[in-house]
VMD Tcl script that draws the C-alpha trace (Angstrom):
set ca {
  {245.99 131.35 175.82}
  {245.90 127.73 175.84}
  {244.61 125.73 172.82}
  {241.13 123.72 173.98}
  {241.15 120.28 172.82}
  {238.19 117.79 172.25}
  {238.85 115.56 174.64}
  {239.07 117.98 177.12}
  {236.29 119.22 176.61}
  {234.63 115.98 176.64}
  {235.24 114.77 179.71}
  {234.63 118.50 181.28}
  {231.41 117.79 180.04}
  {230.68 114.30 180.37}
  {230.54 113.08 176.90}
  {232.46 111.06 174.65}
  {235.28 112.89 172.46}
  {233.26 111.27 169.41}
  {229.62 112.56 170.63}
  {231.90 115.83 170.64}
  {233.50 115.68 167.67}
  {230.06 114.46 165.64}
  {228.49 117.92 167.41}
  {230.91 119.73 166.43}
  {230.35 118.49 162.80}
  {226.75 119.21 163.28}
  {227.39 122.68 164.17}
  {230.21 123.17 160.62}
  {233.22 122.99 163.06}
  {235.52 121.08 161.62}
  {237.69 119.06 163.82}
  {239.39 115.84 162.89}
  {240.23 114.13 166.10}
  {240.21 114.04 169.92}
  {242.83 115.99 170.01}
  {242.14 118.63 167.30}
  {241.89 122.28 168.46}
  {238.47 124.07 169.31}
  {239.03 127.71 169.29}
  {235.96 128.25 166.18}
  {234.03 126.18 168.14}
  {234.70 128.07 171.33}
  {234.49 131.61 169.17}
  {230.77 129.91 167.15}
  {230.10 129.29 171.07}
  {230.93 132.99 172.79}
  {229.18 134.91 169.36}
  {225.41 132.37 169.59}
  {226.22 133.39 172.91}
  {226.42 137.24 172.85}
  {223.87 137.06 170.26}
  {220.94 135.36 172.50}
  {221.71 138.09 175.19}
  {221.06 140.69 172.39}
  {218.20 139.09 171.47}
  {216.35 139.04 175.32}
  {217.80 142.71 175.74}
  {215.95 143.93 173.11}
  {212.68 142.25 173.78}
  {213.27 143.61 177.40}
  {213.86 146.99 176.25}
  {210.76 146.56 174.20}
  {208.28 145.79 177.15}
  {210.49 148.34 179.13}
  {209.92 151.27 177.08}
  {206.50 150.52 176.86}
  {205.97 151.00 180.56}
  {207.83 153.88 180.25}
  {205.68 155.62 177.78}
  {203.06 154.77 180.32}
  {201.66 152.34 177.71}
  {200.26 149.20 178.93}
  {201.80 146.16 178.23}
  {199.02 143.50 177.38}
  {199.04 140.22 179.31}
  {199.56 138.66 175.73}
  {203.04 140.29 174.79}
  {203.97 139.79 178.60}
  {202.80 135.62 178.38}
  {204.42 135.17 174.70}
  {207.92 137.02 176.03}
  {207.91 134.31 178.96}
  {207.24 131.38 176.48}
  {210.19 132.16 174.65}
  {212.23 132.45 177.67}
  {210.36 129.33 178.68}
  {211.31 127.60 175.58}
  {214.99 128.63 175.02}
  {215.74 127.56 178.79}
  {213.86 123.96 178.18}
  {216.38 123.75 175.39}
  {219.53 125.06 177.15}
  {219.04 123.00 179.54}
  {218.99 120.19 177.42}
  {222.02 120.23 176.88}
  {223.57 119.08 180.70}
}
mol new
graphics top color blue
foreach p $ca { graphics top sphere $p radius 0.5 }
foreach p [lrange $ca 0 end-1] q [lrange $ca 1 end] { graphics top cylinder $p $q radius 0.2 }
display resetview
């Protein structure tokens, strides 16, 4: 597989390679210039990643296996699991 570099990523995304580069500094990725390799950004990226998912399934699976039980869900868990999805969206989508 092809090594990712910083300034392709950049301008993928839109940004400049030194908005990238101070991001990725942010985030503990080290990476010295433009063209300096990604892959533990891309690897910090794809776990955060796999790790939200977990995070939703199991609040799913919550409210799901209360239904199941035949339990009722009250409109309070039901309004507080839709602010967080609410919320983490808003800030995903900060990010364009």
């Amino acid at each position: 597989m092809a090594k990712k570099r910083v300034h392709e990523i950049a301008k993928a995304q839109g940004v400049s390679s030194k908005e990238l580069l101070a991001a990725l500094k942010a985030a503990g990725v080290e990476a010295k210039a433009a063209a300096s390799s990604v892959e533990e950004a891309d690897a910090l990226v794809a776990n955060a990643v796999k790790r939200i998912a977990e995070l939703f399934a199991d609040e799913r699976a919550k409210l799901e296996k209360q239904w199941d039980r035949g339990g009722e869900v009250s409109t309070e868990d039901l309004r507080q699991a839709l602010r967080r999805y609410r919320g983490f969206f808003d800030r995903l989508l900060s990010f364009q």
